[in-house]
ChimeraX commands (.cxc) that place a marker at each C-alpha (Angstrom):
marker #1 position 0.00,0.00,0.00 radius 0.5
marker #1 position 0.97,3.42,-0.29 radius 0.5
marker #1 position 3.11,5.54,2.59 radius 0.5
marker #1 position -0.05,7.35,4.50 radius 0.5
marker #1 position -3.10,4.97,2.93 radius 0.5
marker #1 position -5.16,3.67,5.96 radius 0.5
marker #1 position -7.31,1.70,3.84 radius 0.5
marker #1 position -7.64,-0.13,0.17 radius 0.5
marker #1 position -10.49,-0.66,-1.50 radius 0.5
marker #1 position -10.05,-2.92,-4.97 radius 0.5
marker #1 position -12.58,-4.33,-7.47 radius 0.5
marker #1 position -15.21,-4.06,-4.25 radius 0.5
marker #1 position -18.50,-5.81,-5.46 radius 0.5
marker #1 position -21.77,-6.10,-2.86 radius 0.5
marker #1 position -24.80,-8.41,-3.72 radius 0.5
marker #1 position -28.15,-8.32,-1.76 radius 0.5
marker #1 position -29.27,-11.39,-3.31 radius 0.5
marker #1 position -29.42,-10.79,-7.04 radius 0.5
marker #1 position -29.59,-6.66,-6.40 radius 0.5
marker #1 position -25.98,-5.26,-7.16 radius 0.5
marker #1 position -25.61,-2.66,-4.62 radius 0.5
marker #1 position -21.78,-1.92,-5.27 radius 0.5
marker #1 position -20.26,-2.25,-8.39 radius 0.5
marker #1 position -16.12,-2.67,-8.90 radius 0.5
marker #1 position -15.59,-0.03,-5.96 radius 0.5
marker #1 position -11.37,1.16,-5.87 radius 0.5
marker #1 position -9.99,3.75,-3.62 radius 0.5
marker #1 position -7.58,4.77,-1.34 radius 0.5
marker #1 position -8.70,6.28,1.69 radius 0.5
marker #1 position -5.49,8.44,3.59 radius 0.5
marker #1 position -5.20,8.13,7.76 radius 0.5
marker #1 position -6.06,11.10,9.51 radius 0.5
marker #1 position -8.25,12.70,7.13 radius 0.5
marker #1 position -11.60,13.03,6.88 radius 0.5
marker #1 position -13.00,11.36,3.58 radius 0.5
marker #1 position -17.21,11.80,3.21 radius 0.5
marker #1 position -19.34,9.86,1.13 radius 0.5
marker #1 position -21.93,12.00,-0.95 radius 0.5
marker #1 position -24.72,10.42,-3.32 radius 0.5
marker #1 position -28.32,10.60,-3.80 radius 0.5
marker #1 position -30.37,8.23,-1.23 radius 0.5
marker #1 position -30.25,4.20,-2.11 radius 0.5
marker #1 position -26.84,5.23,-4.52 radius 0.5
marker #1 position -24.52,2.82,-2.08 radius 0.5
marker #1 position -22.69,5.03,0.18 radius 0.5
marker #1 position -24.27,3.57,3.64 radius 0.5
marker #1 position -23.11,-0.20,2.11 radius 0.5
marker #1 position -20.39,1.13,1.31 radius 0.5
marker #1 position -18.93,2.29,4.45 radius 0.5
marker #1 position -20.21,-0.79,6.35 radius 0.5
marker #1 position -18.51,-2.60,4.60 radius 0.5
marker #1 position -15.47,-1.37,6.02 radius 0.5
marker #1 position -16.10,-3.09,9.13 radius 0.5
marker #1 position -17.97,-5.61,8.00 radius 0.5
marker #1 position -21.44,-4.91,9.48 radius 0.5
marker #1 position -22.89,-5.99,6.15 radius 0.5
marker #1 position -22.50,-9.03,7.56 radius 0.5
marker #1 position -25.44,-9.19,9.90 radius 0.5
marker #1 position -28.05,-8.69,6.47 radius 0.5
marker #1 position -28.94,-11.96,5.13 radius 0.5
marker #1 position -28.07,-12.77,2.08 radius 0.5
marker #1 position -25.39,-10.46,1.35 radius 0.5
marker #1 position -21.84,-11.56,-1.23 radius 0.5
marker #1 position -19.21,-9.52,-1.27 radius 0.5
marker #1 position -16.26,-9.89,-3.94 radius 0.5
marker #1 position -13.26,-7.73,-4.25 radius 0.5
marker #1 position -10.74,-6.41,-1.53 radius 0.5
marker #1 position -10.20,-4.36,1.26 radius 0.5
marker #1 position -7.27,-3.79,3.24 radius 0.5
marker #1 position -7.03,-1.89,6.55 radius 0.5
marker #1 position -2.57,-1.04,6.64 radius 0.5
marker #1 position -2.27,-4.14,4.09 radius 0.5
marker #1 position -4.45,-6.48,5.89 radius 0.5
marker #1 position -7.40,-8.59,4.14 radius 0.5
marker #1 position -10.60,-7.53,6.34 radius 0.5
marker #1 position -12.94,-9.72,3.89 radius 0.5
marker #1 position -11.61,-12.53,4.53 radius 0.5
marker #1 position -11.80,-14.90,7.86 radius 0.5
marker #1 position -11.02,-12.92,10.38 radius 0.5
marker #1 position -12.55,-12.42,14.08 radius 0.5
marker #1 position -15.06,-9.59,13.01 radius 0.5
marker #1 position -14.73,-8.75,16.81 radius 0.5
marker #1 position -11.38,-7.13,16.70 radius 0.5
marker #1 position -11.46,-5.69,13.15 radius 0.5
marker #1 position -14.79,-3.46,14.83 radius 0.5
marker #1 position -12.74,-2.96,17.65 radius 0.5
marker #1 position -10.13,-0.95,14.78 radius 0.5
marker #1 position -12.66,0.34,13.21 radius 0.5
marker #1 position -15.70,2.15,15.53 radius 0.5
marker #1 position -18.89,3.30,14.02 radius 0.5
marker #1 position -21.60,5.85,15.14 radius 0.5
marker #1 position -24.86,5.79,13.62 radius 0.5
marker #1 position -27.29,7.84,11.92 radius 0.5
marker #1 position -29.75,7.80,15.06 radius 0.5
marker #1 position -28.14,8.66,18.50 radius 0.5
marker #1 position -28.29,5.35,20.31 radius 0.5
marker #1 position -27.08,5.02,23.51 radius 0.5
marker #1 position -28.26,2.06,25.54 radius 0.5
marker #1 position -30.23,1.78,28.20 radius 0.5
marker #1 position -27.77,2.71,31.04 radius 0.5
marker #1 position -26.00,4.96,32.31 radius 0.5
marker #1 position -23.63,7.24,30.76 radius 0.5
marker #1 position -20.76,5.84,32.60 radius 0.5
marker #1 position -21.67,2.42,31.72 radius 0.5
marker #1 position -22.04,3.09,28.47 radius 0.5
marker #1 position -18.52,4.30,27.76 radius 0.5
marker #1 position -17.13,1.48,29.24 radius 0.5
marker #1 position -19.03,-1.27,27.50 radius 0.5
marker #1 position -16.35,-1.64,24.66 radius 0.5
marker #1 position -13.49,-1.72,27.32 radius 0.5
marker #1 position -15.63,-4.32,29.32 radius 0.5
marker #1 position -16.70,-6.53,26.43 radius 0.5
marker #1 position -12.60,-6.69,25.75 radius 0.5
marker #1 position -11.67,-7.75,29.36 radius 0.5
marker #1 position -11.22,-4.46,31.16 radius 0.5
marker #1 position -12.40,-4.78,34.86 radius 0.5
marker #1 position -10.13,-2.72,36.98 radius 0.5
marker #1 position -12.29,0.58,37.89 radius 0.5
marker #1 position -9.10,2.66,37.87 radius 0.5
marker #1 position -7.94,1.75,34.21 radius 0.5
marker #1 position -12.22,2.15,33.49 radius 0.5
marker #1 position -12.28,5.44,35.14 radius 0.5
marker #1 position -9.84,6.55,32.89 radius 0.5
marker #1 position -10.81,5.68,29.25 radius 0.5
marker #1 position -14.45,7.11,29.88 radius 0.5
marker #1 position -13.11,10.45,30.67 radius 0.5
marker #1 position -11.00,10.32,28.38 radius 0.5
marker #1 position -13.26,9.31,25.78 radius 0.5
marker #1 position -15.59,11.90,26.78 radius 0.5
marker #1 position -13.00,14.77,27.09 radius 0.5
marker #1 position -12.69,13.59,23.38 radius 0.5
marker #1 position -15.89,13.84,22.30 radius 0.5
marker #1 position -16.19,17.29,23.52 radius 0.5
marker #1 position -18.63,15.63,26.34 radius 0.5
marker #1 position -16.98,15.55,29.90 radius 0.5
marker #1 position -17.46,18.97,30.85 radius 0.5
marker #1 position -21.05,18.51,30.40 radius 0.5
marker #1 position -21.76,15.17,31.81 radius 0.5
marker #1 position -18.77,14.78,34.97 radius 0.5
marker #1 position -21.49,15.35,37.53 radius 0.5
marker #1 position -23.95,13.22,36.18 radius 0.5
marker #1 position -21.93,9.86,34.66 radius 0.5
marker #1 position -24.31,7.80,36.60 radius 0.5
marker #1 position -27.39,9.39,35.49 radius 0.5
marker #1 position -29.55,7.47,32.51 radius 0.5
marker #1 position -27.66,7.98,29.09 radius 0.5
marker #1 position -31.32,8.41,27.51 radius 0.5
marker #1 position -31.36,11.61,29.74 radius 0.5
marker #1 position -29.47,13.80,28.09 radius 0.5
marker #1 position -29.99,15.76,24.89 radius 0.5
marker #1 position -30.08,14.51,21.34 radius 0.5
marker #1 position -26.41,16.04,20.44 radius 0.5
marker #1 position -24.87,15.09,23.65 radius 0.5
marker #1 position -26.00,11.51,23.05 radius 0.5
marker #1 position -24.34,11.93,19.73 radius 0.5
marker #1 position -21.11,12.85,21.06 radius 0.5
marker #1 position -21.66,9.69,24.07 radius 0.5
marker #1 position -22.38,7.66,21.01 radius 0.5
marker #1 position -19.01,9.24,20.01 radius 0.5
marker #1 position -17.82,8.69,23.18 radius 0.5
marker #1 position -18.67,4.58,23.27 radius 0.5
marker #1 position -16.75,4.44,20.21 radius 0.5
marker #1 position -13.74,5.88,20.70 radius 0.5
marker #1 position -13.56,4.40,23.84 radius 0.5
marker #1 position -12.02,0.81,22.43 radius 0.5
marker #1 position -9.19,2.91,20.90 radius 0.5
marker #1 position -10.13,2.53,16.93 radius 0.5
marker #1 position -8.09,3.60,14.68 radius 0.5
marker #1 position -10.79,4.70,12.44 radius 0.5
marker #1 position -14.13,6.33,12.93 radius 0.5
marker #1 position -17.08,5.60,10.70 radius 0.5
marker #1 position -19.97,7.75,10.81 radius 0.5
marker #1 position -23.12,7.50,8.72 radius 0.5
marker #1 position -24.81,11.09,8.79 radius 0.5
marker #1 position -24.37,11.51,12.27 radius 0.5
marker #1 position -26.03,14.79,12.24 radius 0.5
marker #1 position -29.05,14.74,10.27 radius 0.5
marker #1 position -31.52,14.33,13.63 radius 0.5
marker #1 position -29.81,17.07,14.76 radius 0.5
marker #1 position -30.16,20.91,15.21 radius 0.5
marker #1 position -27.78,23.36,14.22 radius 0.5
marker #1 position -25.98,23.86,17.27 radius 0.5
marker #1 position -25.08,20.46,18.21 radius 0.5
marker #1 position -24.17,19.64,14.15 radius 0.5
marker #1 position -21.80,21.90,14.90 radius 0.5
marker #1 position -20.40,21.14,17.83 radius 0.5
marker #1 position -20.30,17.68,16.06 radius 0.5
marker #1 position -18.41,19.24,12.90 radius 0.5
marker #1 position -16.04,20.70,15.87 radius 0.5
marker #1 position -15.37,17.35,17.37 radius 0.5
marker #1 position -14.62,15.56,13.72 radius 0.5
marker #1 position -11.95,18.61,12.94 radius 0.5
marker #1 position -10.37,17.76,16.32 radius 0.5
marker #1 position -10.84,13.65,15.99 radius 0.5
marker #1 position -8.59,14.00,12.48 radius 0.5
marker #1 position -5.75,14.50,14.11 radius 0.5
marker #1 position -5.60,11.10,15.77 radius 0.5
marker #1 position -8.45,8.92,13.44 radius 0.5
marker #1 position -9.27,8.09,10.10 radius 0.5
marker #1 position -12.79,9.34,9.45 radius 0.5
marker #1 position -15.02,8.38,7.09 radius 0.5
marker #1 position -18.54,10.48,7.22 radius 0.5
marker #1 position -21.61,9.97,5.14 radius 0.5
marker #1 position -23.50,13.35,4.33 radius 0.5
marker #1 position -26.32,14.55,2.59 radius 0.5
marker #1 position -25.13,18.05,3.56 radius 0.5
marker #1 position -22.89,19.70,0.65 radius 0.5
marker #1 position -21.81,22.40,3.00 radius 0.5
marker #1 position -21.10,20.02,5.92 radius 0.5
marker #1 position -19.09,17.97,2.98 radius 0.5
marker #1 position -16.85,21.34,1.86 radius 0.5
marker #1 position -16.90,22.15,5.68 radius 0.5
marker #1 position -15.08,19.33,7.12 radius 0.5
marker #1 position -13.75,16.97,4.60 radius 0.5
marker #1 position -10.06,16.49,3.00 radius 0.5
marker #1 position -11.72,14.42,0.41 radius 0.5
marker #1 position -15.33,13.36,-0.95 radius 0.5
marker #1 position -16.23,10.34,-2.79 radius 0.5
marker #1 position -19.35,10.72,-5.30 radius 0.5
marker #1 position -21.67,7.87,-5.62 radius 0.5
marker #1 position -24.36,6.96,-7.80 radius 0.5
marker #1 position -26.60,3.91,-8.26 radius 0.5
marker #1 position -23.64,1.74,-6.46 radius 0.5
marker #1 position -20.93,3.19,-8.60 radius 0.5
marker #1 position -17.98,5.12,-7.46 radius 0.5
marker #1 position -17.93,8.13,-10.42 radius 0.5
marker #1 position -15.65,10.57,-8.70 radius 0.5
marker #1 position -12.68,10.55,-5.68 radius 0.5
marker #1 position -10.55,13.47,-5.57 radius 0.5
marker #1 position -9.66,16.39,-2.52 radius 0.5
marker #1 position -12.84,18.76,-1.39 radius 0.5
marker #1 position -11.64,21.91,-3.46 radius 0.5
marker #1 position -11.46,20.24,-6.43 radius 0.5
marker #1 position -14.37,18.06,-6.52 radius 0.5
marker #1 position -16.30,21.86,-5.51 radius 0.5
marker #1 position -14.45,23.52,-7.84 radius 0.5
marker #1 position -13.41,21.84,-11.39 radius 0.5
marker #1 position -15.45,18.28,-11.00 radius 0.5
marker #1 position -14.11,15.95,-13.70 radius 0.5
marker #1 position -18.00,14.31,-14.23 radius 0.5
marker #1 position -20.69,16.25,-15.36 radius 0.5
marker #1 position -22.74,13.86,-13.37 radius 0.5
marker #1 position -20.39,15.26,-9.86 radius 0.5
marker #1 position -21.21,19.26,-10.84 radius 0.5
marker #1 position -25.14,18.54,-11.21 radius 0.5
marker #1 position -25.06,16.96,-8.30 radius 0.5
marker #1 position -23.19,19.58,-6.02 radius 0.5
marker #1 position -25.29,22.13,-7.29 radius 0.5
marker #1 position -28.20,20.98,-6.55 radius 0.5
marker #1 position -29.75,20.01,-10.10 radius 0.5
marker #1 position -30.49,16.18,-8.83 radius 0.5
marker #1 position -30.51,14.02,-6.07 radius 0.5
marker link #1:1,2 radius 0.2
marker link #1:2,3 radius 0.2
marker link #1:3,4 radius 0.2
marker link #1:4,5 radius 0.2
marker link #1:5,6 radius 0.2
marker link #1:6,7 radius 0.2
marker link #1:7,8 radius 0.2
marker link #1:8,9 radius 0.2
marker link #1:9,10 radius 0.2
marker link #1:10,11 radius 0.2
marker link #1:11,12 radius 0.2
marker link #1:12,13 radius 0.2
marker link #1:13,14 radius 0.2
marker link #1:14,15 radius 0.2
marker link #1:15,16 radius 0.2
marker link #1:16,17 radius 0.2
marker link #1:17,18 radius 0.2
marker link #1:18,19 radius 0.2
marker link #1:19,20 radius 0.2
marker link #1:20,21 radius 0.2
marker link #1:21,22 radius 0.2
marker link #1:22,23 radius 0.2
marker link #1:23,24 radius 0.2
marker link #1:24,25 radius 0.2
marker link #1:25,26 radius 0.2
marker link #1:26,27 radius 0.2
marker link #1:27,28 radius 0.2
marker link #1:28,29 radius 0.2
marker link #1:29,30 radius 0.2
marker link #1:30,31 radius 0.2
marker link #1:31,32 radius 0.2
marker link #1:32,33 radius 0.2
marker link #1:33,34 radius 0.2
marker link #1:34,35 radius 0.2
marker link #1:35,36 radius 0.2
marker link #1:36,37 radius 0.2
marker link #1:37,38 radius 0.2
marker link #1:38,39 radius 0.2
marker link #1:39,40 radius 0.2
marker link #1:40,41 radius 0.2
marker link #1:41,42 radius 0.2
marker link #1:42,43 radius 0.2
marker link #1:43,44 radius 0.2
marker link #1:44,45 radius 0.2
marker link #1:45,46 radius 0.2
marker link #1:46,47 radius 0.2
marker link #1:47,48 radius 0.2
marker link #1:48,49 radius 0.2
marker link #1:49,50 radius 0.2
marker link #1:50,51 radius 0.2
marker link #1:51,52 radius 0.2
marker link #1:52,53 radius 0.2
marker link #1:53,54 radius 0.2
marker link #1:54,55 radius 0.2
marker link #1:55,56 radius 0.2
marker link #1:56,57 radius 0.2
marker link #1:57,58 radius 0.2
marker link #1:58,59 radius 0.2
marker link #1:59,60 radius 0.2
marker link #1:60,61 radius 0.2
marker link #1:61,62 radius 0.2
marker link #1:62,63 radius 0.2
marker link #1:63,64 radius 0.2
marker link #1:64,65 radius 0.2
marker link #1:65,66 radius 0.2
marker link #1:66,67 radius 0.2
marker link #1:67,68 radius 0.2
marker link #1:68,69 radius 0.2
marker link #1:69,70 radius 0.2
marker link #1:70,71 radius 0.2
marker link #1:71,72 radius 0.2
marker link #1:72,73 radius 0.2
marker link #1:73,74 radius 0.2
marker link #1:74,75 radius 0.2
marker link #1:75,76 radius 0.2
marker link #1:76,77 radius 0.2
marker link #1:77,78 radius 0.2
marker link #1:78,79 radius 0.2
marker link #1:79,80 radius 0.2
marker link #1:80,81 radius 0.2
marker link #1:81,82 radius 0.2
marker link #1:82,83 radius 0.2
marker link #1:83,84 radius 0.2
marker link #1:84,85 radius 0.2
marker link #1:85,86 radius 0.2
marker link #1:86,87 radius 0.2
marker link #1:87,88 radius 0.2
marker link #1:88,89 radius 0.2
marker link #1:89,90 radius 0.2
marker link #1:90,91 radius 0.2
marker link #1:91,92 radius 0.2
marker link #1:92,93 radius 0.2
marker link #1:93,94 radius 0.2
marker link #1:94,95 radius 0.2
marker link #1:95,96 radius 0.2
marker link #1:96,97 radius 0.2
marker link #1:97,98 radius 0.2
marker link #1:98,99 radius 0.2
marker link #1:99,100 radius 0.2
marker link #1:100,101 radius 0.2
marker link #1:101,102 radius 0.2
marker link #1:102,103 radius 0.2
marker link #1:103,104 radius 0.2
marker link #1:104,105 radius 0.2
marker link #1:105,106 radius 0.2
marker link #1:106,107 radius 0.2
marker link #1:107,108 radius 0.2
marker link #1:108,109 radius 0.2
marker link #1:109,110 radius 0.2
marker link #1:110,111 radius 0.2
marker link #1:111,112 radius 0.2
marker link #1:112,113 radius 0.2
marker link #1:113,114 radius 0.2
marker link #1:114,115 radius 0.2
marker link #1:115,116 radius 0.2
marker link #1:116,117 radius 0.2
marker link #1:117,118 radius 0.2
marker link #1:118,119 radius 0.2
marker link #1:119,120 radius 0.2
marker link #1:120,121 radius 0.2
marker link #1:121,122 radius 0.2
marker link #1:122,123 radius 0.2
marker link #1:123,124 radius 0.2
marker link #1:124,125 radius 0.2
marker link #1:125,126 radius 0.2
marker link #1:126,127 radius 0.2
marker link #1:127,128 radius 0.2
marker link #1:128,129 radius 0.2
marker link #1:129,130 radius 0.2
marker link #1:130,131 radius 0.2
marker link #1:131,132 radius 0.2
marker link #1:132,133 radius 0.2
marker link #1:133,134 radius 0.2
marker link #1:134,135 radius 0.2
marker link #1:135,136 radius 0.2
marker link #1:136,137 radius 0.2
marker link #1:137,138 radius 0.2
marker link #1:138,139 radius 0.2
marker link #1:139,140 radius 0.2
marker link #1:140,141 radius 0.2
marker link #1:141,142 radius 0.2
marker link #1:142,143 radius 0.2
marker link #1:143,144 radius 0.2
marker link #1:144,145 radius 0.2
marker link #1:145,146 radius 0.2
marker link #1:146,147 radius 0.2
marker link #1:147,148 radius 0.2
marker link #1:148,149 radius 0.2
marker link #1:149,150 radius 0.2
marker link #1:150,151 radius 0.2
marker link #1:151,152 radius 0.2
marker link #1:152,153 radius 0.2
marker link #1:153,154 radius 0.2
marker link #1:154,155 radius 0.2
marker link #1:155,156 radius 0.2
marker link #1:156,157 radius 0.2
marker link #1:157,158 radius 0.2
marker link #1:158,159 radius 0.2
marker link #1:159,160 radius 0.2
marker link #1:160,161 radius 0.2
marker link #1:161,162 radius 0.2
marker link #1:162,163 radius 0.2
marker link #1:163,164 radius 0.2
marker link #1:164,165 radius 0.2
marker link #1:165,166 radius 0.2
marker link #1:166,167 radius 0.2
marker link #1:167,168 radius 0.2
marker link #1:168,169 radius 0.2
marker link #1:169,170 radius 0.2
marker link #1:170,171 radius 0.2
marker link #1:171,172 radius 0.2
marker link #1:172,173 radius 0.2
marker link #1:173,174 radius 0.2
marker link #1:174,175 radius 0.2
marker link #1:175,176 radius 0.2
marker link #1:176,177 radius 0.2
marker link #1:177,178 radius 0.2
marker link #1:178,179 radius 0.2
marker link #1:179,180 radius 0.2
marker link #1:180,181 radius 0.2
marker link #1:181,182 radius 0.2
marker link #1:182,183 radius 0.2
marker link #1:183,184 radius 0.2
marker link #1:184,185 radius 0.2
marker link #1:185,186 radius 0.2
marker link #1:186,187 radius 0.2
marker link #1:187,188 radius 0.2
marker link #1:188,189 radius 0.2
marker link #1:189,190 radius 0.2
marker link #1:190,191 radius 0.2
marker link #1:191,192 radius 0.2
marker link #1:192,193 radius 0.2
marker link #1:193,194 radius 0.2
marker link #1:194,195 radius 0.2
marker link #1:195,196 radius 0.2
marker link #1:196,197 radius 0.2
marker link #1:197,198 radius 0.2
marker link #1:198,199 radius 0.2
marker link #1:199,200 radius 0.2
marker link #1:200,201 radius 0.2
marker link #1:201,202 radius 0.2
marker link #1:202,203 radius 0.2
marker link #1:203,204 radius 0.2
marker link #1:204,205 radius 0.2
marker link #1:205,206 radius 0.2
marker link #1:206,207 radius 0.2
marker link #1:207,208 radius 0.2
marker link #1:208,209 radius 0.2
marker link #1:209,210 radius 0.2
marker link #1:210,211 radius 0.2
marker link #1:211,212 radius 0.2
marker link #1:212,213 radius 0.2
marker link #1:213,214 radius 0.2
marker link #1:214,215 radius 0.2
marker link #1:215,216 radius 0.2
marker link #1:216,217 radius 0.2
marker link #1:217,218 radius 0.2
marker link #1:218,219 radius 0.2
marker link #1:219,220 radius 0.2
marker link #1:220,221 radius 0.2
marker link #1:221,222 radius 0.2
marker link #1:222,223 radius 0.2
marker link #1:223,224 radius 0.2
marker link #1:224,225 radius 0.2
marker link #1:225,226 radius 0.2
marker link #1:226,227 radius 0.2
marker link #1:227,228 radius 0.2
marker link #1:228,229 radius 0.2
marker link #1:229,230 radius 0.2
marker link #1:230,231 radius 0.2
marker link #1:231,232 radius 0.2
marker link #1:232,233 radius 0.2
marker link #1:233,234 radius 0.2
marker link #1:234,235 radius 0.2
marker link #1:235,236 radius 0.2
marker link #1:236,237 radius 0.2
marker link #1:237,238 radius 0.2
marker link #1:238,239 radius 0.2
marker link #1:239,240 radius 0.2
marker link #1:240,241 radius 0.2
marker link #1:241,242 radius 0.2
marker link #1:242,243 radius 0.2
marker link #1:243,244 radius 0.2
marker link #1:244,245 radius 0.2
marker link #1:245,246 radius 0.2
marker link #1:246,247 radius 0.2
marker link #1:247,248 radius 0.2
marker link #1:248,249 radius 0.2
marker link #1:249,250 radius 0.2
marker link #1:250,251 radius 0.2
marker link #1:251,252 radius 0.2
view
């Protein structure tokens, strides 16, 4: 792989039964940028990026063909799924935090991968939430319900819960759209801040988000890759017709 390429993609092909979702995906995705997905709805970009931690694997019915390698390693084939999500986090669309207390919640990764010691527990959850912007907010109340709190602070606990098994790269499908202004940009914030120490792929419907807070954008359409390049260029002098009507707004 190249010097500074966190992860390969080559000849990636997805299948929901006889549907092709994906079709003969390549790219190189650099470590610590921030690389978003754009596309009109149903165009791939959601398979796409879980398929770089294999969570397509929980739909039935799903074949997968091609290659991806996270720093030169094979993730399709028969690995323990377990530690390749424990390299590479994900936070949802939706805030979901469970059921439980903030605190708890923060350490469930660390738990799951035999942490116990309440010292060495103590630790990664405010760290985790110091950064995901969060421990300010939440210090006094760690043991309060998670469900508690607002919409964008559960975001950033969701945030939080990933980071908190040390990945090494961040997924995020449109992690702001359920959310107002405010916390979408304390969100944005965070991402600019997470760069520096994670690979981040987003997926955004936003185009200003995209030319906000991305190094690169990927254009998608009906599970095709039609254009990869850096944000000021793909904005500026797209190489696809198909790229330009879509940034501006004339479909999708």
């Amino acid at each position: 792989m190249k010097p500074g390429i966190k992860i390969s993609v080559r000849g990636l092909n997805l299948y929901y039964g006889s549907f092709h979702a994906l079709k003969n995906i390549g790219m190189d995705i650099p470590g610590c940028e921030i690389t978003a997905l754009i596309g009109p709805s149903g165009c791939g970009k959601s398979t796409f990026l879980k398929t770089l931690n294999r969570m397509n694997d929980l739909v039935e019915n799903v074949s997968v063909t091609g290659s991806v390698k996270l720093d030169g390693f094979e993730i399709l084939g028969d690995i323990d799924v377990t530690v390749l999500r424990k390299r590479v986090g994900m936070v949802f669309q939706k805030p979901n935090p469970f059921p439980m207390s903030i605190y708890d919640n923060v350490a469930f990764g660390p738990r799951i991968h035999g942490i116990k010691k309440k010292s060495v527990l103590d630790d990664i959850v405010e760290g985790s939430l110091r950064s995901a912007a969060l421990w300010e907010e939440v210090r006094d109340r760690l043991h309060k319900n998670a469900l508690e709190i607002s919409g964008g602070q559960q975001q950033r606990l969701c945030i939080a819960r990933a980071l908190a098994t040390r990945p090494e790269v961040l997924l995020m499908d449109e992690p702001t759209s359920a959310l107002d202004p405010i916390s979408t940009m304390k969100i944005e914030e965070l991402c600019g801040q997470l760069k520096k120490n994670y690979t981040i792929v987003i997926v955004t419907h936003n185009m200003q988000q995209a030319g906000r807070i991305s190094d690169r954008i990927a254009f998608f359409l009906l599970g095709e890759l039609i254009e990869y390049d850096i944000t000021r260029k793909i904005f500026s002098r797209p190489k696809d017709e198909r790229t330009a009507r879509y940034i501006s707004g004339k479909f999708g």
